[in-house]
C-alpha positions as CSV (number, residue, x, y, z in Angstrom):
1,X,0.0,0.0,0.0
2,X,1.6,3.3,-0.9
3,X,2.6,5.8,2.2
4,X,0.8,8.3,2.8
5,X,1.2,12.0,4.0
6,X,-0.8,14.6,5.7
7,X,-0.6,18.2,4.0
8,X,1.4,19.5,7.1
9,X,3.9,16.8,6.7
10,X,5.0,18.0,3.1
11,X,5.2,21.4,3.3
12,X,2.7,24.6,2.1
13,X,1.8,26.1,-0.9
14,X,-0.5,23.6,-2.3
15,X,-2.6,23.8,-5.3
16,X,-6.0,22.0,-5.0
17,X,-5.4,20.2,-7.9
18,X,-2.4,18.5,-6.4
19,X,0.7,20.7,-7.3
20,X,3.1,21.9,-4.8
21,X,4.9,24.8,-5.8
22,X,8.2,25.1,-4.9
23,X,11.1,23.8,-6.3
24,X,11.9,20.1,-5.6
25,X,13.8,18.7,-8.5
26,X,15.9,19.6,-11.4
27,X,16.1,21.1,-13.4
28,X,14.9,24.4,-11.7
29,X,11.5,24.4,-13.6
30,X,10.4,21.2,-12.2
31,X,8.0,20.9,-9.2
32,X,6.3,18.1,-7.4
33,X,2.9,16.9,-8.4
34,X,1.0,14.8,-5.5
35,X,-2.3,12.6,-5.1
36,X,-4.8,14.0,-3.1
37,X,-6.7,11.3,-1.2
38,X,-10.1,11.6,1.3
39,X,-9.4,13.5,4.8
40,X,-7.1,15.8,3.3
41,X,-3.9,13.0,2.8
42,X,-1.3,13.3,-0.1
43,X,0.7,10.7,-1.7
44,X,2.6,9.4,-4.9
45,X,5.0,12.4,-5.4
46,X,6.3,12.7,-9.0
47,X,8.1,15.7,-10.2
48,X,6.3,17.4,-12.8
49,X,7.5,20.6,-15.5
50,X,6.5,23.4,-15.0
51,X,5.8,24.0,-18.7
52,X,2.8,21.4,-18.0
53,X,1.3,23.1,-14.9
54,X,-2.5,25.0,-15.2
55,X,-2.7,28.2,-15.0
56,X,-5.2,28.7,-12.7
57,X,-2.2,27.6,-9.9
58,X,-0.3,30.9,-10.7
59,X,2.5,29.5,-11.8
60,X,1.7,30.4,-15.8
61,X,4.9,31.9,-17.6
62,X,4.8,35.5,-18.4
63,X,4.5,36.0,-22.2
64,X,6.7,38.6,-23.0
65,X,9.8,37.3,-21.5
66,X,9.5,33.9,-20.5
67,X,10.5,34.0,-16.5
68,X,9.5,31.3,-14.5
69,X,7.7,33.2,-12.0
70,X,8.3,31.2,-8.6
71,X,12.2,31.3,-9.5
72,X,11.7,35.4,-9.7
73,X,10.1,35.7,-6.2
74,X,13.4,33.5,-4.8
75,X,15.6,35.4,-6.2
76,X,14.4,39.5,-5.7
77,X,16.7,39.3,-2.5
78,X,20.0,37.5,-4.4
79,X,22.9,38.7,-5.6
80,X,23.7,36.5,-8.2
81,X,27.3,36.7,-10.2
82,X,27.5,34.8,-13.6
83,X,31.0,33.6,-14.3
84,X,32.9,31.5,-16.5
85,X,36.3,29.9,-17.0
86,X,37.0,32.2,-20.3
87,X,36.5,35.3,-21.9
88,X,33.3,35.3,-24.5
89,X,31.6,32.6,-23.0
90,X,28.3,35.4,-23.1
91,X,28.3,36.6,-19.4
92,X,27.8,39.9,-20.3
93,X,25.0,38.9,-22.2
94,X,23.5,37.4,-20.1
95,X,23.9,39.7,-17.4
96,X,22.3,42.3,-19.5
97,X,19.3,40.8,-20.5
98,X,18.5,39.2,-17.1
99,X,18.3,42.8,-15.1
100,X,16.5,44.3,-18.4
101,X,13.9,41.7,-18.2
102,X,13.3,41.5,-14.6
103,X,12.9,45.7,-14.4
104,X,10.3,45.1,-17.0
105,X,8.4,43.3,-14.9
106,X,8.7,46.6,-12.8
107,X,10.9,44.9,-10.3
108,X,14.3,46.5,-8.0
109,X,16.8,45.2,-9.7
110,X,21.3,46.3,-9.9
111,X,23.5,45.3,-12.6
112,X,27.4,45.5,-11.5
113,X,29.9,45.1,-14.2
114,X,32.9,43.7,-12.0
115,X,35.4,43.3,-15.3
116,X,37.2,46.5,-14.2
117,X,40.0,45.6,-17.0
118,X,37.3,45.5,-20.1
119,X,33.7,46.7,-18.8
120,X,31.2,46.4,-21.4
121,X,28.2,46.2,-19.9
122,X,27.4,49.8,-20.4
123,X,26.9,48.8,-24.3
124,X,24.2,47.3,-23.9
125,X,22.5,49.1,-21.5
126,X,23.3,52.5,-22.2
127,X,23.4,54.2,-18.9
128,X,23.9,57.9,-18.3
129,X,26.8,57.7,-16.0
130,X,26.0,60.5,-13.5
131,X,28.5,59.9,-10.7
132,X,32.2,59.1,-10.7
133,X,34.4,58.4,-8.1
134,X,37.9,58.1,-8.1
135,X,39.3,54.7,-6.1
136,X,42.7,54.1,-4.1
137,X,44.5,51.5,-2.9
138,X,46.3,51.4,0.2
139,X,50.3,50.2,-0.5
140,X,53.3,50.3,2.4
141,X,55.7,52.8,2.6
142,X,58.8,52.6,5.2
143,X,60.2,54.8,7.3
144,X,64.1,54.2,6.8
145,X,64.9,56.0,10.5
146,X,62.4,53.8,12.4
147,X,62.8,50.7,10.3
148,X,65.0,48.3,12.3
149,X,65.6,45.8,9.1
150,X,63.8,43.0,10.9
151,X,62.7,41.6,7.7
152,X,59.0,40.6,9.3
153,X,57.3,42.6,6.6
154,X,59.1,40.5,3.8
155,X,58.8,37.6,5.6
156,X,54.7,38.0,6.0
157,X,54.0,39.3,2.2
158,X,53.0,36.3,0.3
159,X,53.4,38.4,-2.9
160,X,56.6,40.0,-2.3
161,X,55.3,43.3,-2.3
162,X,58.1,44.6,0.4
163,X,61.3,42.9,0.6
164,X,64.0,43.4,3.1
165,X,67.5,43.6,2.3
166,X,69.4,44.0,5.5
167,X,69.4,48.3,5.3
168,X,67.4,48.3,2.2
169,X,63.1,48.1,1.8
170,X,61.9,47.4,-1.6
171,X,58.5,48.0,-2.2
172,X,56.5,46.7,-5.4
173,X,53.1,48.5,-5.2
174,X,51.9,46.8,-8.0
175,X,52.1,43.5,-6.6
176,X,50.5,44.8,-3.1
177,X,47.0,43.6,-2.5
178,X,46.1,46.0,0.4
179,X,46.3,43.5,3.5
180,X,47.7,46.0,6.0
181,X,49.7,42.5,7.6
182,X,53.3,44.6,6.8
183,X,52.2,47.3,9.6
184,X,50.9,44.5,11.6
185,X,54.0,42.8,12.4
186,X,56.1,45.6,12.4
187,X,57.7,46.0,16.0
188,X,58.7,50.1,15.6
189,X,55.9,51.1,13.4
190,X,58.3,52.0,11.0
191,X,55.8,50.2,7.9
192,X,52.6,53.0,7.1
193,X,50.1,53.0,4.7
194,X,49.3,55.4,1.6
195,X,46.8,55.8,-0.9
196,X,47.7,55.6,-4.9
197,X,44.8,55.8,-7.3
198,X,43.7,52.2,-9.0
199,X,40.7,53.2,-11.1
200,X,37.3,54.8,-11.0
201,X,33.6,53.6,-10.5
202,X,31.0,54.3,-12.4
203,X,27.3,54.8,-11.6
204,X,23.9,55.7,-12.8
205,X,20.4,54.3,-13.9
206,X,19.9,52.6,-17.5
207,X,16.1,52.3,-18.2
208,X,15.0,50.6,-14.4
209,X,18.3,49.1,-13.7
210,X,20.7,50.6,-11.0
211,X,23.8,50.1,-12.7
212,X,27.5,50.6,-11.4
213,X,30.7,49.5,-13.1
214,X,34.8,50.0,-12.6
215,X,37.4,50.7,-14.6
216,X,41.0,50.4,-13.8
217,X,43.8,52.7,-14.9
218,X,45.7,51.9,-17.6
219,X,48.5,49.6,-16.7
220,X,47.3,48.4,-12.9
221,X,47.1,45.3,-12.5
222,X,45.6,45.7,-9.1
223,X,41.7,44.9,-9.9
224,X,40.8,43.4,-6.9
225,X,40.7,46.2,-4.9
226,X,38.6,48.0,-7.6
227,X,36.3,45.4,-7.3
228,X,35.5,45.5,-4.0
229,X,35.3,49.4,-4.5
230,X,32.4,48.4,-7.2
231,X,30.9,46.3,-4.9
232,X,30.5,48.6,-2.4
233,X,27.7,49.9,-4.6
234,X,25.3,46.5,-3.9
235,X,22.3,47.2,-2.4
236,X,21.0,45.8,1.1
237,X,17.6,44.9,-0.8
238,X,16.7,43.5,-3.9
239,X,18.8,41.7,-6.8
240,X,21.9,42.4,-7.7
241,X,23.7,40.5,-10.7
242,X,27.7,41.3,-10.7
243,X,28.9,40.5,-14.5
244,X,32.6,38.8,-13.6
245,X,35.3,39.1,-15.0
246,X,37.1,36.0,-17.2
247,X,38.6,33.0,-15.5
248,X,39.3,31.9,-12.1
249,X,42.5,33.6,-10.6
250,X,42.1,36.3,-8.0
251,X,39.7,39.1,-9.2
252,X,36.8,36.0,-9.4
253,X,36.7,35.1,-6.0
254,X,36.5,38.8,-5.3
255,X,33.5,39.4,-7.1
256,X,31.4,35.9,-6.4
257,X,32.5,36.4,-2.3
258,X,29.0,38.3,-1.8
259,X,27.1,35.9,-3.9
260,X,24.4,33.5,-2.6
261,X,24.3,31.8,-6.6
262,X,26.9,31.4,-9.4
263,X,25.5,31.1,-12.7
């Protein structure tokens, strides 16, 4: 005899035809479809496309650009970064025509173009950039009279962006990624911090969509500190998609740090 369930035991949001409807299988437009039995009991769950569904259960698709509206309502709070492993894979793309199609359905939504090095974003959405503001990065400078030549600042720097040689401290800005450990283990203070400029951020409005992007200077290879500059834009409420940059070293982790889904 096949197990049954009371409707408490699996969940709300029933249809009375027997459709539950929230997501339960993939791929994500797949639901569960029950049995309804006498005294209110459920059983044989199967999952069931959403294409398929009636659309007296509110769940019908919304002609003029095809989202899935269950998926919509989960993801108005997200901030959701589409990456790939290589350049013109079609994030931007993507990116784009996600935020235009979701502010057409008169929804709060941000578009964040995190590829500081090559933004393009703004192409297709046309923004008129009314604020810009300049962003620094924080690199060490020495003070030869306190420095004792310790050699703790070299020893910490992972990406030997200061380097000790007994009297003499090198330091590499470009290879610096802002960390602040130098002047943390240095006993006599002698290791501060100053600002350089990296780039400047972008932002405005583009038909509905709250747009920011970054651009790095000419020659810096520093966009990871830019990036968190552009993400400093992300709003507490609503969704936010943050178009990454290509690849996976260290200005992807950057951007998809915030993010509660990678696409």
């Amino acid at each position: 005899m096949e197990q049954t369930f009371s409707a408490e035991e699996i969940d709300v949001g029933f249809h009375p035809d027997g459709y539950r409807t929230d997501k339960t299988a993939s791929p994500m437009n797949w639901y569960t479809k029950w049995k309804m039995l006498p005294g209110n009991k459920w059983c044989g769950p199967e999952p069931v496309c959403f294409d398929v569904l009636p659309g007296k259960a509110g769940l019908q698709k919304t002609d003029s650009i095809g989202i899935n509206p269950i998926i919509l309502r989960s993801m108005l709070d997200m901030k959701i970064a589409i990456a790939s492993g290589k350049g013109g894979t079609g994030k931007t793309t993507i990116a784009t025509n996600h935020v235009c199609s979701i502010a057409r359905m008169g929804k709060e939504v941000q578009y964040l173009d995190c590829d500081v090095e090559e933004p393009n974003g703004h192409i297709f959405l046309k923004p008129d950039i009314r604020e810009t503001h300049n962003a620094t990065i924080g690199v060490p400078e020495v003070n030869t009279e306190l420095c004792e030549g310790c050699g703790n600042c070299g020893q910490l720097c992972q990406y030997s962006a200061i380097v000790c040689l007994k009297e003499i401290q090198l330091v590499f800005e470009q290879l610096c990624h802002s960390c602040g450990g130098c002047m943390l283990v240095c006993p006599t203070d002698a290791v501060t911090e100053m600002q350089i400029p990296t780039g400047f951020v972008e932002s405005s409005n583009a038909d509905g969509v709250k747009f920011a992007q970054g651009r790095v200077n000419i020659g810096d290879v520093r966009s990871p500190a830019l990036i968190k500059k552009v993400k400093e834009k992300i709003l507490n409420d609503g969704l936010a998609i943050i178009d990454t940059p290509p690849g996976t070293s260290c200005p992807v982790p950057d951007c998809i740090s915030c993010s509660g889904c990678i696409a």
